[in-house]
N, CA, C and O atoms as CSV, one atom per row, in Angstrom:
chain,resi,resn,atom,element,x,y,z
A,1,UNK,N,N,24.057,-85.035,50.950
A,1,UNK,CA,C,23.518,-84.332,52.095
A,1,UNK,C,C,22.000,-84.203,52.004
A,1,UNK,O,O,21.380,-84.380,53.052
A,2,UNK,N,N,21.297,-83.912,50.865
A,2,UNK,CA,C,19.933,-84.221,50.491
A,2,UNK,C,C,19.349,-84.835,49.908
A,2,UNK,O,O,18.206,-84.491,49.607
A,3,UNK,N,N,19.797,-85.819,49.564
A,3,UNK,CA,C,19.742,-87.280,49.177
A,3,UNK,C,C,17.868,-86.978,48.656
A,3,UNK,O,O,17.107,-86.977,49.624
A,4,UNK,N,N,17.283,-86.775,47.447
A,4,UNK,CA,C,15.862,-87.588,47.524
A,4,UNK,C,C,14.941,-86.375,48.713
A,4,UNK,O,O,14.153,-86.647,49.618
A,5,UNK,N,N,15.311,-85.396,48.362
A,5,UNK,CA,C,14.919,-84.364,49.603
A,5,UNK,C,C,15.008,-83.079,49.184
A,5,UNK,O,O,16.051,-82.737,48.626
A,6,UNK,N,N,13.799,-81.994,49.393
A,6,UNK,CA,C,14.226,-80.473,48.868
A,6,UNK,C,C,14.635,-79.810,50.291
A,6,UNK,O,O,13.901,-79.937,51.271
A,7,UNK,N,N,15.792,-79.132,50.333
A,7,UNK,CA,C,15.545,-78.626,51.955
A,7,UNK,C,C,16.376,-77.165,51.106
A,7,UNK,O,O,17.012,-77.221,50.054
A,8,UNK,N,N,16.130,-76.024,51.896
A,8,UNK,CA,C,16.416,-74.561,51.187
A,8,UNK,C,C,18.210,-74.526,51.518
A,8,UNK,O,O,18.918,-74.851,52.472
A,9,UNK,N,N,18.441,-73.937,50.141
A,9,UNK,CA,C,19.779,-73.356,50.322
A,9,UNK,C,C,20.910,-73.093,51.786
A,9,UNK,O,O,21.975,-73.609,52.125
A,10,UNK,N,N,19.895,-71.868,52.456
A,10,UNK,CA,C,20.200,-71.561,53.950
A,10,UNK,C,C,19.802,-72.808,54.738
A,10,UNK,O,O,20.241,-72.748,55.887
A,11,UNK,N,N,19.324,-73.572,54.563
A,11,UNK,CA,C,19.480,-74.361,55.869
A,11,UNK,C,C,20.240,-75.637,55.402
A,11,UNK,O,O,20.113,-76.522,56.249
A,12,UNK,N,N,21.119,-76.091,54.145
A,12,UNK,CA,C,21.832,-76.770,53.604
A,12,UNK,C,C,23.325,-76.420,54.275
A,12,UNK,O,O,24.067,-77.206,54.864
A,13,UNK,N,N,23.556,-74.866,53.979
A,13,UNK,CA,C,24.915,-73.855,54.689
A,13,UNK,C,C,24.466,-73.796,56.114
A,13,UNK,O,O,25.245,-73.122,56.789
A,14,UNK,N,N,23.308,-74.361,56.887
A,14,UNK,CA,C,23.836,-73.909,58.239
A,14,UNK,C,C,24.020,-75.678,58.802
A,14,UNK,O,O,24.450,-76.004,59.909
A,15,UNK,N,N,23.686,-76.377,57.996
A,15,UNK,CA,C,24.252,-77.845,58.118
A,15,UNK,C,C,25.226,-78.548,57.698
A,15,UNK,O,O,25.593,-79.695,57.955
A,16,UNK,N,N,25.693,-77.571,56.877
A,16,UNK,CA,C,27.668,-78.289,56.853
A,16,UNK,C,C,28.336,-78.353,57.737
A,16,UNK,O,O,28.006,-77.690,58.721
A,17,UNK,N,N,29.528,-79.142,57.798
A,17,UNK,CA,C,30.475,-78.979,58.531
A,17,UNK,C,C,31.122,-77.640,59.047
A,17,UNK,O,O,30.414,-76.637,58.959
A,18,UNK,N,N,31.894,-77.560,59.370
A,18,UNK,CA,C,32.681,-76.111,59.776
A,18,UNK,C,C,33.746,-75.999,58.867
A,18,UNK,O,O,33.937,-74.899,58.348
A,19,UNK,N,N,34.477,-76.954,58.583
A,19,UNK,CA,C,35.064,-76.656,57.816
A,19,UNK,C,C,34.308,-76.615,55.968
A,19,UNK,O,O,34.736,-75.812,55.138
A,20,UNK,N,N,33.689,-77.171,55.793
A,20,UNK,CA,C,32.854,-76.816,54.245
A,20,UNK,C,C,32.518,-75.561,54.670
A,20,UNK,O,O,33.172,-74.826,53.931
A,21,UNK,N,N,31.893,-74.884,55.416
A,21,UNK,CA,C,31.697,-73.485,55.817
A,21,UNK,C,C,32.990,-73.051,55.347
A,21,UNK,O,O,33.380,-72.920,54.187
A,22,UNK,N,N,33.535,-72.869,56.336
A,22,UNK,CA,C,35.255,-72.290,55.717
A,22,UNK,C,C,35.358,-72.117,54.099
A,22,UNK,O,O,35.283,-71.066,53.463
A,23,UNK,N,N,35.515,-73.191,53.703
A,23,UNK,CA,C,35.761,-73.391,52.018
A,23,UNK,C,C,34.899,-72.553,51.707
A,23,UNK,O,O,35.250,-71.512,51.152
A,24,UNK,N,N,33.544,-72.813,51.995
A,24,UNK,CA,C,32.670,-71.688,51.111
A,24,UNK,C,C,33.086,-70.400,51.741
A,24,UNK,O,O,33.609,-69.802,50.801
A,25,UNK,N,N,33.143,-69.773,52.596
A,25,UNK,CA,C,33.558,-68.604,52.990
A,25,UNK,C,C,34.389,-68.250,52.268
A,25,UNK,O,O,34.175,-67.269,51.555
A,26,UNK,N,N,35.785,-69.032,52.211
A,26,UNK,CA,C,36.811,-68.646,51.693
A,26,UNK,C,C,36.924,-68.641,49.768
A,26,UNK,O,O,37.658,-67.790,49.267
A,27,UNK,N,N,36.201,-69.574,48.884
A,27,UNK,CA,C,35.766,-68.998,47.664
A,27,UNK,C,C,34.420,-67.508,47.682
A,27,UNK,O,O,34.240,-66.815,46.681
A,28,UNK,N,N,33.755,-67.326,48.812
A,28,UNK,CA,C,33.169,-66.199,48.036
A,28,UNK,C,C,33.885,-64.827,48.519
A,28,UNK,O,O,33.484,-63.765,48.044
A,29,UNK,N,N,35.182,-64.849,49.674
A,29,UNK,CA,C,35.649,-63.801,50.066
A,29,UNK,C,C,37.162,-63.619,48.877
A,29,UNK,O,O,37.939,-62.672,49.000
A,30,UNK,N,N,37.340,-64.743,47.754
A,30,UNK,CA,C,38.014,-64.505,47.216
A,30,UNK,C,C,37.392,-63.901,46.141
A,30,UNK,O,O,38.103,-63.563,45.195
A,31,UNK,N,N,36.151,-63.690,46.100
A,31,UNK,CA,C,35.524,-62.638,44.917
A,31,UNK,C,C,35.217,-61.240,45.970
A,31,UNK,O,O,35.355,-60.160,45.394
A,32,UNK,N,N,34.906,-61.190,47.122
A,32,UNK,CA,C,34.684,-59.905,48.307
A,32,UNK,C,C,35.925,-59.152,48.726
A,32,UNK,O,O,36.004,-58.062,49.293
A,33,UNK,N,N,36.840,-59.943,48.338
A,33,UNK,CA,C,37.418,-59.639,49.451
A,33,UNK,C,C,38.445,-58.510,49.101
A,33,UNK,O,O,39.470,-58.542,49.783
A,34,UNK,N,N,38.344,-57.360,48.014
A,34,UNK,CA,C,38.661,-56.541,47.376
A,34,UNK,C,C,37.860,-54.925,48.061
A,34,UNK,O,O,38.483,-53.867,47.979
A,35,UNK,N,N,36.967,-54.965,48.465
A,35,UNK,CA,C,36.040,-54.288,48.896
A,35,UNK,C,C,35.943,-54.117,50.142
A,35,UNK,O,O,36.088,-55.068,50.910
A,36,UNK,N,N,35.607,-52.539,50.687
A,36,UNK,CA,C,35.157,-52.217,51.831
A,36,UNK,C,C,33.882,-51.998,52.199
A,36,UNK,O,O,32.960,-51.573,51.503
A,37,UNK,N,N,33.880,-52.272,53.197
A,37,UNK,CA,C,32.644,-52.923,53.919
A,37,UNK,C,C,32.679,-52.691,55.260
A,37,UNK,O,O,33.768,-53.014,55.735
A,38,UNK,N,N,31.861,-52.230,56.097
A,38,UNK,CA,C,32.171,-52.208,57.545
A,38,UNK,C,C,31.187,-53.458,58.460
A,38,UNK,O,O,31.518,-53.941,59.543
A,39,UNK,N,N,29.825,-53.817,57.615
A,39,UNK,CA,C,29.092,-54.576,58.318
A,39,UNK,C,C,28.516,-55.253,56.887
A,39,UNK,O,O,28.796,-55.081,55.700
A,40,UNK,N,N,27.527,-56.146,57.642
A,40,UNK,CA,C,27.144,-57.150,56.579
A,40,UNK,C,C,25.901,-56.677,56.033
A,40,UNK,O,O,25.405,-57.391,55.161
A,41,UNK,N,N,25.139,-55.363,56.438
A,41,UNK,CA,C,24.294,-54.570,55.982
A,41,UNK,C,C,24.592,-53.643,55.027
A,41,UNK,O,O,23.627,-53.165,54.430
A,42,UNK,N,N,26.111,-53.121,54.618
A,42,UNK,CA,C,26.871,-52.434,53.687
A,42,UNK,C,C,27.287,-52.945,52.955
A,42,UNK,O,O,27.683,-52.236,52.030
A,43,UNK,N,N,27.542,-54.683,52.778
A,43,UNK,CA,C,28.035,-55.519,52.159
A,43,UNK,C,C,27.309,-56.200,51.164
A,43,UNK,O,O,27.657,-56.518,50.027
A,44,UNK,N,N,26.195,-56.383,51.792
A,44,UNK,CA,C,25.125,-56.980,51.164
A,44,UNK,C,C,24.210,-55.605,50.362
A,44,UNK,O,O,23.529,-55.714,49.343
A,45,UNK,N,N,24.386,-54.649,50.972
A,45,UNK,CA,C,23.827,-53.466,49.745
A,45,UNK,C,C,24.932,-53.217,48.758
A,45,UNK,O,O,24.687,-52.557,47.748
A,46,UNK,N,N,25.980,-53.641,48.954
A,46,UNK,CA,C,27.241,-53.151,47.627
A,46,UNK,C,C,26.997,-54.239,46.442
A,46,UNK,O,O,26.784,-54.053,45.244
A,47,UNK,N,N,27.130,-55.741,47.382
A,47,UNK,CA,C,26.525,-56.893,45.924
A,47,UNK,C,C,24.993,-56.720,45.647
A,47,UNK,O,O,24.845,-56.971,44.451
A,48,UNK,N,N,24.227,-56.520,46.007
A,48,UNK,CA,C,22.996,-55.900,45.457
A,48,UNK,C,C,22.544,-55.101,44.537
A,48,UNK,O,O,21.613,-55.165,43.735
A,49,UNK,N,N,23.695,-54.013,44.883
A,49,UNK,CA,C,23.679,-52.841,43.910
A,49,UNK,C,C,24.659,-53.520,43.101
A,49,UNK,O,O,25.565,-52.744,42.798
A,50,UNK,N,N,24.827,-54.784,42.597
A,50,UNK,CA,C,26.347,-54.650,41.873
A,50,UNK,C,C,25.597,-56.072,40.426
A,50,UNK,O,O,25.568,-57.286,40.629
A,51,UNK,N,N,25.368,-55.742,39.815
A,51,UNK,CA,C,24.901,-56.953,39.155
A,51,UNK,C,C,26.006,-58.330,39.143
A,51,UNK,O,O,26.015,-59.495,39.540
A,52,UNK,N,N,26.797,-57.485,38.505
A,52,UNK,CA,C,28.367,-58.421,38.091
A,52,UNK,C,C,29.150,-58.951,39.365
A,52,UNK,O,O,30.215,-59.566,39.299
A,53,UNK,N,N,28.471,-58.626,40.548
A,53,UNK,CA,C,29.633,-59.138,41.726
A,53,UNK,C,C,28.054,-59.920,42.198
A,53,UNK,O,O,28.284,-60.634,43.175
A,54,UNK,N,N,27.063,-59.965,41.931
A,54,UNK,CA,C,25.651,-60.774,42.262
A,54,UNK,C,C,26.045,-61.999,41.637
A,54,UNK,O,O,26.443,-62.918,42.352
A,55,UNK,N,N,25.983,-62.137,40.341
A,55,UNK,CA,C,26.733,-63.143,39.504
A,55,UNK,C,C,27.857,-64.245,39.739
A,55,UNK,O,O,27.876,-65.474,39.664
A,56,UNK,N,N,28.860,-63.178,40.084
A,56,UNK,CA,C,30.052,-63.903,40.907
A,56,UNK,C,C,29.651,-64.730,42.099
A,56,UNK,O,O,29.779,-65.954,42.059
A,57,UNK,N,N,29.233,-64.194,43.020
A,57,UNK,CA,C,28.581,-64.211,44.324
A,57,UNK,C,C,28.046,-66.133,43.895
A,57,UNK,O,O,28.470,-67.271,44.091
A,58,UNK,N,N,26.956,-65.481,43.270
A,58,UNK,CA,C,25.580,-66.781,42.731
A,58,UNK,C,C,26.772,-67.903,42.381
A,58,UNK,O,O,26.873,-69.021,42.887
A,59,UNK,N,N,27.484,-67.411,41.565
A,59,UNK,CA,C,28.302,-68.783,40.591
A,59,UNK,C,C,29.073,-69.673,41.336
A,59,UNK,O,O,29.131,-70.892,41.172
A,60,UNK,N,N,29.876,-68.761,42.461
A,60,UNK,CA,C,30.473,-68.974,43.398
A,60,UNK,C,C,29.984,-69.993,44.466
A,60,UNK,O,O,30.546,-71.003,44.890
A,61,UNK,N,N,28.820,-69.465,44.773
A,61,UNK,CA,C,28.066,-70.702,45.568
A,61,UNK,C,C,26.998,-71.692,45.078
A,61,UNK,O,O,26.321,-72.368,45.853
A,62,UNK,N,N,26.892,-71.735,43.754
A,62,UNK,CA,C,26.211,-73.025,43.256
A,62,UNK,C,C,27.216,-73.939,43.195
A,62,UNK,O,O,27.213,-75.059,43.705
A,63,UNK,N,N,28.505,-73.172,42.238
A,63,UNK,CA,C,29.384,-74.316,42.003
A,63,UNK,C,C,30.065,-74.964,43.187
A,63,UNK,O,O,30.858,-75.885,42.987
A,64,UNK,N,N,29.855,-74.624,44.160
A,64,UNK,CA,C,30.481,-74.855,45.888
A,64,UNK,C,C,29.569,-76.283,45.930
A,64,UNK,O,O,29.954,-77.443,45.783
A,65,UNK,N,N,27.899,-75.625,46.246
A,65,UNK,CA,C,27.134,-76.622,46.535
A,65,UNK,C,C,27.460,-78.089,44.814
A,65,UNK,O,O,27.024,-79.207,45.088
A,66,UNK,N,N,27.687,-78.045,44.315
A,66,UNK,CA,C,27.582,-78.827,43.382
A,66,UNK,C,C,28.529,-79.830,43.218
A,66,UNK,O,O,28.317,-81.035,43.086
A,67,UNK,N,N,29.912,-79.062,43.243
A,67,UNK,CA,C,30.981,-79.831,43.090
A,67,UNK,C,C,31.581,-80.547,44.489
A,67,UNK,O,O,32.033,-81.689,44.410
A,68,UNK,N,N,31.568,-79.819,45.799
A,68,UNK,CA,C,31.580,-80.065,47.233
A,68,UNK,C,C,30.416,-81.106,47.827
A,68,UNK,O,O,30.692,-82.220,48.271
A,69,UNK,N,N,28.846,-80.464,47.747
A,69,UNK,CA,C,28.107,-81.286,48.227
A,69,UNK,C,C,27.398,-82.315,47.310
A,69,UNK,O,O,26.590,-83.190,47.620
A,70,UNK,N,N,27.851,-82.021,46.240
A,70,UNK,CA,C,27.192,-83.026,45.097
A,70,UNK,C,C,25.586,-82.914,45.065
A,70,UNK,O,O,24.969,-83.970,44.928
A,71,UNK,N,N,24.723,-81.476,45.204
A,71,UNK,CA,C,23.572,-81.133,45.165
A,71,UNK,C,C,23.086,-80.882,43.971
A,71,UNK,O,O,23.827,-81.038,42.999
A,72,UNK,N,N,21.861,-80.482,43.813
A,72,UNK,CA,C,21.690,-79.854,43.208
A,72,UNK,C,C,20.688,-78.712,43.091
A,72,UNK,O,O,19.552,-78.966,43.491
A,73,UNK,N,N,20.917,-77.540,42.624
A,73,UNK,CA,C,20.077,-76.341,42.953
A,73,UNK,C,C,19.259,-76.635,41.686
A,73,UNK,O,O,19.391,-77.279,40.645
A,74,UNK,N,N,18.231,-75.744,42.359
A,74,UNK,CA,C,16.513,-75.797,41.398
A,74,UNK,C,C,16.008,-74.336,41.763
A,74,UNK,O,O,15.966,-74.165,42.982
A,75,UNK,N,N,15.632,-73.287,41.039
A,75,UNK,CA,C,15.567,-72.402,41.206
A,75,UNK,C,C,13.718,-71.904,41.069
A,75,UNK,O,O,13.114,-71.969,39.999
A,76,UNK,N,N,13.251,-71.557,42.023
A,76,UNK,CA,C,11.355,-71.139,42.108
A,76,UNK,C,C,11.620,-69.692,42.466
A,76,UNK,O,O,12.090,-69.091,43.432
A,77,UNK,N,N,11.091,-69.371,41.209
A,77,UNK,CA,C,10.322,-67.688,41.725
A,77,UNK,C,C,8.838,-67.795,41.867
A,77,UNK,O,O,8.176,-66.810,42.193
């Protein structure tokens, strides 16, 4: 999908398919999906505040992009 190309994370996930969406949805709601939450502003402050479900979260979607899109992540602070 990025063949020889840096393009950001978020705009990699808003260029998949619908169904690779799905898949990824559906591995990171099998680490979420234990938890209440009413919006994605409560959701995203619970893994924030959560080191160990940040982790999950992260692992969850590298290994998505890696093994699915055959990418690879590079990480710049």
């Amino acid at each position: 999908m990025t063949t020889g190309q840096f393009k950001p994370l978020p705009q990699i996930i808003m260029e998949m398919t619908t169904e690779q969406q799905q898949r990824l949805y559906e591995d990171i709601m099998a680490i979420l999906g234990s938890l209440n939450w009413t919006d994605v502003a409560q959701l995203t402050a619970i893994v924030m505040g959560n080191a160990s479900l940040q982790q999950q979260v992260t692992a969850a979607l590298l290994n998505y992009v890696h093994k699915e899109l055959q990418a690879e992540v590079h990480y710049v602070d």
